[in-house]
TORNU-652695 format. One line per 3 residues: number of its first residue (from 0); their letters; for each residue y, z, x negated of N, C-alpha, C, O. Coordinates in steps of 0.05 Angstrom, whole numbers, plus 5000, padded with zeros to 4 digits. Layout:
N
NUM) a) Y,Z,X,Y,Z,X,Y,Z,X,Y,Z,X ~ ...
***
This chain:
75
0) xxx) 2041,5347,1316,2019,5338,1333,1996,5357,1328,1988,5363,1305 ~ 1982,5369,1352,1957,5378,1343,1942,5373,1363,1948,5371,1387 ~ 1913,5369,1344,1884,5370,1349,1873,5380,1375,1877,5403,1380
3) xxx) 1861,5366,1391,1846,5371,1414,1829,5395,1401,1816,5392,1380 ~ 1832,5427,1420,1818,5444,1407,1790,5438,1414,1773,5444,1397 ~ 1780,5426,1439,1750,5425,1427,1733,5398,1406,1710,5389,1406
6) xxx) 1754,5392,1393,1739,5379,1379,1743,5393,1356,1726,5387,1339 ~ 1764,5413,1344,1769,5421,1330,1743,5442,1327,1726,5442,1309 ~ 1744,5455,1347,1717,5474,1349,1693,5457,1339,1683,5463,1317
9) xxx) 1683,5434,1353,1670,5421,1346,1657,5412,1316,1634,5408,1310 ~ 1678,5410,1300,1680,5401,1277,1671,5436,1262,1652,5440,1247 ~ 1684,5452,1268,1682,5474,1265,1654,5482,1261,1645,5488,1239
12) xxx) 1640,5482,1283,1607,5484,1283,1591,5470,1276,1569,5479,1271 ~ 1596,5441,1272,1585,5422,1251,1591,5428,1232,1582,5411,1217 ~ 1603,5444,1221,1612,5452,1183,1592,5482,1181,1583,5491,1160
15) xxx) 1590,5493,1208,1573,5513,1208,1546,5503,1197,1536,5511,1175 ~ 1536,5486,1214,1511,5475,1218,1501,5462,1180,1481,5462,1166 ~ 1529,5451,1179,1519,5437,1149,1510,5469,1119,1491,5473,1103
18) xxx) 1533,5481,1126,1528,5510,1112,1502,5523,1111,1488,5530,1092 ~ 1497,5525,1143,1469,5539,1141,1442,5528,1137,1421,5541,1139 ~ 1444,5503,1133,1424,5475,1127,1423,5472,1091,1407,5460,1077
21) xxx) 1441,5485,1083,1450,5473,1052,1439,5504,1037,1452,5525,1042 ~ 1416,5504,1019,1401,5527,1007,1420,5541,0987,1415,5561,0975 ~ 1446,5524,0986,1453,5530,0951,1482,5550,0974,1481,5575,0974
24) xxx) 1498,5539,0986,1520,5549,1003,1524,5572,1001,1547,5579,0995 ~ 1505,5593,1006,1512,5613,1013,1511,5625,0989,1523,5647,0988 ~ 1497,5618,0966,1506,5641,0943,1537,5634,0934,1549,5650,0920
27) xxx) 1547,5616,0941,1568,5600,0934,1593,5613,0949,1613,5619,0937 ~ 1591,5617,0975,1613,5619,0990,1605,5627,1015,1584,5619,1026 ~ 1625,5644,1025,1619,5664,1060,1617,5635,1077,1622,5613,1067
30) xxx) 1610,5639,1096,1616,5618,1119,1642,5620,1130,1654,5598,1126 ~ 1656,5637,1142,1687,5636,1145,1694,5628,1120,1698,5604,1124 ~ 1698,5632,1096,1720,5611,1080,1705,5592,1075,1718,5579,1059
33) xxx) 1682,5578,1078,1673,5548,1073,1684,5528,1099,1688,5504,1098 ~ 1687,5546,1124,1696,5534,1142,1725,5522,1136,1733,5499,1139 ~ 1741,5550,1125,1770,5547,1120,1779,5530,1103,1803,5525,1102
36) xxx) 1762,5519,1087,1762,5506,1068,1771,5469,1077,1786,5453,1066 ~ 1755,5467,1099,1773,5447,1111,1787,5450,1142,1775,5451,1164 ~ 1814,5451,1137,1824,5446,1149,1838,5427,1166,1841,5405,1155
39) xxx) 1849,5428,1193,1847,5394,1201,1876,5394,1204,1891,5408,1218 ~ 1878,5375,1187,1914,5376,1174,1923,5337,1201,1911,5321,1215 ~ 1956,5343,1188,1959,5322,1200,1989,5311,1186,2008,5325,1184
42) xxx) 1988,5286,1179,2016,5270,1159,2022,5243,1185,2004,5232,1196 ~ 2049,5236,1189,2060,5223,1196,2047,5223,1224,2049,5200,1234 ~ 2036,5239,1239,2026,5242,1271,1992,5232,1262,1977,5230,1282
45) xxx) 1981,5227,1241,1951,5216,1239,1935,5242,1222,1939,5253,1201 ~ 1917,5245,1239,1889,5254,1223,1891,5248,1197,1896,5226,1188 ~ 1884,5277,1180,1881,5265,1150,1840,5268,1148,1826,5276,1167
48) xxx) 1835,5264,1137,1800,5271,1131,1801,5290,1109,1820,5290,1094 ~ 1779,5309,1106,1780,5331,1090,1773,5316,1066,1761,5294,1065 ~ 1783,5330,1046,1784,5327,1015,1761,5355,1004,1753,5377,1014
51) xxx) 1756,5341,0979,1736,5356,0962,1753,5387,0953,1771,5388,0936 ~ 1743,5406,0966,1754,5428,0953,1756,5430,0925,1736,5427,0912 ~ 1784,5438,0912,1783,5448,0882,1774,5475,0881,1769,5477,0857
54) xxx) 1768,5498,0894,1753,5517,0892,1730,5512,0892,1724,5536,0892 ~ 1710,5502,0892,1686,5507,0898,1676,5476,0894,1686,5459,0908 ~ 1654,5470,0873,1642,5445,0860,1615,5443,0891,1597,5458,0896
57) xxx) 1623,5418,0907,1607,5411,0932,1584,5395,0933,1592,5373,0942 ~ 1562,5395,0928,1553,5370,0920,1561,5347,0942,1564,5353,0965 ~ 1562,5326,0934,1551,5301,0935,1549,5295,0963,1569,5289,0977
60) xxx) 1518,5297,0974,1516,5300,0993,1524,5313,1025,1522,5307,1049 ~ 1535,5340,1003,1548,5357,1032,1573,5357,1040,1580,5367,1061 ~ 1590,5342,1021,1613,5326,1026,1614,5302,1043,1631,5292,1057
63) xxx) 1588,5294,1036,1577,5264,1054,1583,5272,1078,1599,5260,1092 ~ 1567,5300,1088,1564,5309,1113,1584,5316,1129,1588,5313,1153 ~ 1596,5327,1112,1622,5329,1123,1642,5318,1129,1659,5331,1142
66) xxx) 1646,5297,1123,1655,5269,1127,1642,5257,1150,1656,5239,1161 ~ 1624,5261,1159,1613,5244,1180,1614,5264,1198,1616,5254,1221 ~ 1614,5301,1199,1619,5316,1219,1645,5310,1224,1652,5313,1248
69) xxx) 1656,5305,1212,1697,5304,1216,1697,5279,1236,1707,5280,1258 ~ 1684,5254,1224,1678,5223,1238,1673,5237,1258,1691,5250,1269 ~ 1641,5239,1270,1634,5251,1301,1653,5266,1317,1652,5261,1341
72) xxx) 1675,5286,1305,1673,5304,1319,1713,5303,1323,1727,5322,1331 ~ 1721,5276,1316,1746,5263,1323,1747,5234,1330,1763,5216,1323 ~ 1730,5234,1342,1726,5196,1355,1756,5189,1366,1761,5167,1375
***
C-alpha cells in the first residue's frame, strides 16, 4: 500500500518547517537526512507513526511536533 503523495509531501514540509523553527537542528543534522529520518512506513496495509530516531537524541518537544505534523498531514 502506499501513501497519497501529496500528503506525503506534505508531511515532508511540515518536518521542514519544524527543522528550520528548531535553533539546536541544524548543528545536529542536514535537513535532507532529518527529513529521511522519518519515513512513512506501512505494516499490515496501516500507517505506522514515526518513532524517535536512534541516531540523533530529539528533544521532547520536536518529537511532539512531529507527531502532530504526521497527525495533520494524514487525516
Amino acid at each position: 500500500m502506499n501513501a497519497d503523495p501529496i500528503s506525503v509531501s506534505l508531511f515532508e514540509m511540515r518536518l521542514e518547517e519544524i527543522y528550520h523553527r528548531d535553533p539546536v537542528l541544524k548543528y545536529q543534522i542536514n535537513l535532507p537526512d532529518f527529513v529521511a529520518l522519518f519515513p512513512v512506513k506501512f505494516k499490515n496495509e496501516k500507517l505506522l507513526k514515526p518513532e524517535p530516531p536512534a541516531s540523533i537524541a530529539l528533544d521532547r518537544d520536536v518529537f511532539l511536533q512531529i507527531l502532530v505534523a504526521f497527525d495533520q498531514s494524514f487525516v
